[in-house]
C-alpha positions in Angstrom: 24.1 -26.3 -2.3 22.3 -29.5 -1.4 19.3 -29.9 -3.9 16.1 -32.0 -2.3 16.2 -35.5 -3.5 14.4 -37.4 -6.0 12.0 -38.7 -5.7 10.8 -38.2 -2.2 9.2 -39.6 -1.0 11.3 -43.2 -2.2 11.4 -46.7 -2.3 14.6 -47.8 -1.9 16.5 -45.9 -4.4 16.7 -42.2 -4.3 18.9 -39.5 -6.4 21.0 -36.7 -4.4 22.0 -33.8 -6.1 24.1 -31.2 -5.0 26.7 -28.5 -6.2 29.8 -27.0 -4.9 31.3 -23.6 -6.1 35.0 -24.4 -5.1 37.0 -27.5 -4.5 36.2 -28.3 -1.1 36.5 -31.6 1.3 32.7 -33.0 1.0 31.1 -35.3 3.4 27.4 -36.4 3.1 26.0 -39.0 5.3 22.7 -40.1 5.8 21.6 -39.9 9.3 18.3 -41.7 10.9 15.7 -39.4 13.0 17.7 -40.0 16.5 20.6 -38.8 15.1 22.7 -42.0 14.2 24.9 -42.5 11.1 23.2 -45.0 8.7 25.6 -44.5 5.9 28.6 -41.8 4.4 28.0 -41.2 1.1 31.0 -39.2 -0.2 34.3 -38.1 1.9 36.6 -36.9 -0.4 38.0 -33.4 -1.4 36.2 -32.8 -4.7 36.3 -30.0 -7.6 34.0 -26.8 -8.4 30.9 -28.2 -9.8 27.4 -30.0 -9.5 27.0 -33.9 -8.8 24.6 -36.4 -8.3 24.8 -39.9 -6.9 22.1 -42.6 -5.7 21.5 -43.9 -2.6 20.3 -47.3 -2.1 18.5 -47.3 1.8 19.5 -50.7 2.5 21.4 -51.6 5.9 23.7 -54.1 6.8 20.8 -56.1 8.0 18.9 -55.5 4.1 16.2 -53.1 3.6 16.3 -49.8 6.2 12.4 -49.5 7.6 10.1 -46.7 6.5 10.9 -43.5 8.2 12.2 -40.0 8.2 16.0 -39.7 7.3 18.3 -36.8 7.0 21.0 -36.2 4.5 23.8 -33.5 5.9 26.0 -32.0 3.2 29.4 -30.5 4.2 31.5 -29.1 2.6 34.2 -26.7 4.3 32.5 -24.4 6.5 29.2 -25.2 5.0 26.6 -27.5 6.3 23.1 -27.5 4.8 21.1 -31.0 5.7 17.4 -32.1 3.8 15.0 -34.5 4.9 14.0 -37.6 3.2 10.9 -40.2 3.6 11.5 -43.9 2.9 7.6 -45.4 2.4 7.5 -49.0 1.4 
């Protein structure tokens, strides 16, 4: 389950929660509203259980602009993705 962050809307720093009921291979990325990859957040098999972790929207270039992103859990056959809203 991917939980909705918080807070969201955010500026810059956002909280991503989500829990898994097996150990699983998890990827979450962050994706902008055409689709691209900004970011991958976790790849890596993990254990049975709930996590959170922080995401700081910065780019290469520094600060990412406001807008609509998407963060896509996936975790074996499971994909579940939320929207997020960067306001500065």
């Amino acid at each position: 389950i991917l939980e909705q962050n918080y807070p969201n809307p955010f500026n810059p720093i956002t909280k991503i929660k989500y829990s898994i009921p097996r150990t699983s291979y998890v990827v979450i990325k962050v994706f902008d509203i055409l689709g691209n990859e900004i970011e991958s957040l976790i790849n890596a098999e993990k254990p049975a259980g709930s996590y959170e972790l922080t995401w700081y929207a910065e780019s290469a270039e520094g600060r990412l602009p406001s807008g609509i992103y998407f963060c896509r859990l996936q975790a074996g056959e499971y994909v579940q993705t939320k929207k997020m809203v960067l306001i500065k």
